[in-house]
GUTOR-752518 format. One record per residue (C-alpha): residue in three letters; x, y negated, z. Coordinates in steps of 0.5 Angstrom, whole numbers, plus 500, padded with zeros to 3 digits. Layout:
! GUTOR-752518
AlaXYZ
...
! end
This chain:
! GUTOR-752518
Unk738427393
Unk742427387
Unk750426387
Unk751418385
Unk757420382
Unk753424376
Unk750421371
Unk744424368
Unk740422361
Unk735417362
Unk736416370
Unk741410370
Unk743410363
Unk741411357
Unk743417353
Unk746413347
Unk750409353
Unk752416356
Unk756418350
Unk759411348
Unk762412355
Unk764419353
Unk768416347
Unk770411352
Unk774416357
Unk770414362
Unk764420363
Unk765428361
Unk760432360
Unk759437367
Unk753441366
Unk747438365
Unk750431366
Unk756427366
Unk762424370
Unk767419371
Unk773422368
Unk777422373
Unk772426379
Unk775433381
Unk771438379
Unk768442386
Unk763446386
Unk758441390
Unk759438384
Unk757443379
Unk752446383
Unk749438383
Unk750438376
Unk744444374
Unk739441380
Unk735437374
Unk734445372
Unk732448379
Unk727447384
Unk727449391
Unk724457389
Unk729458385
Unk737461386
Unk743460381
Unk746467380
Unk750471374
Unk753466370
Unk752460372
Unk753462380
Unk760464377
Unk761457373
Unk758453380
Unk763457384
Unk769455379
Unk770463376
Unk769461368
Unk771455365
Unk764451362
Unk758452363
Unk754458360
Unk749456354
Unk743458358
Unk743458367
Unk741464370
Unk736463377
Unk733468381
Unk728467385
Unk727466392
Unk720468394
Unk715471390
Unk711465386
Unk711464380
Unk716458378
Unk717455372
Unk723452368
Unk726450361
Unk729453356
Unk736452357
Unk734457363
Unk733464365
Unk729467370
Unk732473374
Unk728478379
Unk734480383
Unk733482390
Unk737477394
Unk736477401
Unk737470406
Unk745472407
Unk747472400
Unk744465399
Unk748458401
Unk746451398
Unk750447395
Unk748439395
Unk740441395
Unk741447390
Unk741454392
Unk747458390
Unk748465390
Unk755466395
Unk760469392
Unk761476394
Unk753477391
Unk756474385
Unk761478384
Unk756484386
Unk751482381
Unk756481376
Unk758488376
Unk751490375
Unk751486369
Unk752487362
Unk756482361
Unk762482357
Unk766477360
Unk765481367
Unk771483369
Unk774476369
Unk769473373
Unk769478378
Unk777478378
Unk777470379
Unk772470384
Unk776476388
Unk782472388
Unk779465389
Unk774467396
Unk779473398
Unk774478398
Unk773485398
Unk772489393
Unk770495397
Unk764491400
Unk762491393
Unk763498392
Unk758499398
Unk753495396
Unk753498389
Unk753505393
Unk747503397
Unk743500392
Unk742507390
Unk739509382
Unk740502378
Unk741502370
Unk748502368
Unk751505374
Unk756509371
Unk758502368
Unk759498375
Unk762503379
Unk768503373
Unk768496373
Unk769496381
Unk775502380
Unk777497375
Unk777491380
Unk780496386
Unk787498381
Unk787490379
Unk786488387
Unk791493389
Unk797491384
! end
């Protein structure tokens, strides 16, 4: 069921009456569709806005499971998902498509979307090569109250993996900026 505070292109009304109500202020773009102007933003109500995109194999992740818990500020161009189960699943352009090992506890569902948990996010925000990484992950710390050191014990036990080196500077970066 999708939220009926989102408006979608073609659903309810038409893209021509979507935009008329954005140069109106009483709609703003959120993700995939678009709200009343006046709605709080939640992650329930991001995470809703990229259901159009996802189905019930997939996961947000990297990007777009930062932007759905609040960690960046707009969208990214082109949502990340993650596979759930081993089918093979296909989804739109605007959509990548990751192979990462995520396990039942790293996943909550926020309004019938799949959503990597915070701390995963954090975890596979380091692994990335992502240039605004840090920030991310420094938003997500603070706003959930994690613990890095999880983190850290997470990239230790993930044994070899390209750009190790890599993450485990960004996981001292992230312990240096914790503790101050």
């Amino acid at each position: 069921m999708r939220s009926p505070f989102l408006y979608f292109p073609h659903e309810r009304l038409s893209p021509a009456e979507l935009t008329a109500a954005c140069l109106d202020g009483h709609l703003v773009g959120l993700g995939e569709g678009f709200i009343v102007a006046d709605t709080v933003e939640t992650p329930q109500m991001r995470a809703a806005s990229v259901a159009v995109l996802a189905t019930e194999l997939v996961a947000t992740c990297l990007d777009t499971a930062a932007w759905v818990w609040g960690a960046r500020a707009d969208p990214p161009q082109r949502h990340d998902f993650t596979r759930l189960s081993g089918t093979t699943t296909a989804l739109g352009r605007r959509s990548a498509l990751h192979n990462l090992r995520t396990s039942v506890d790293d996943i909550v569902t926020l309004v019938s979307v799949n959503v990597t948990t915070p701390e995963r996010t954090v975890y596979d925000l380091v692994r990335s090569d992502h240039p605004a990484a840090i920030d991310m992950c420094r938003n997500l710390i603070r706003d959930y109250h994690l613990d890095v050191r999880n983190i850290e014990r997470r990239c230790t036990a993930a044994g070899a993996f390209p750009g190790r080196l890599r993450s485990f500077a960004l996981v001292d970066e992230l312990l240096t900026i914790t503790a101050s």
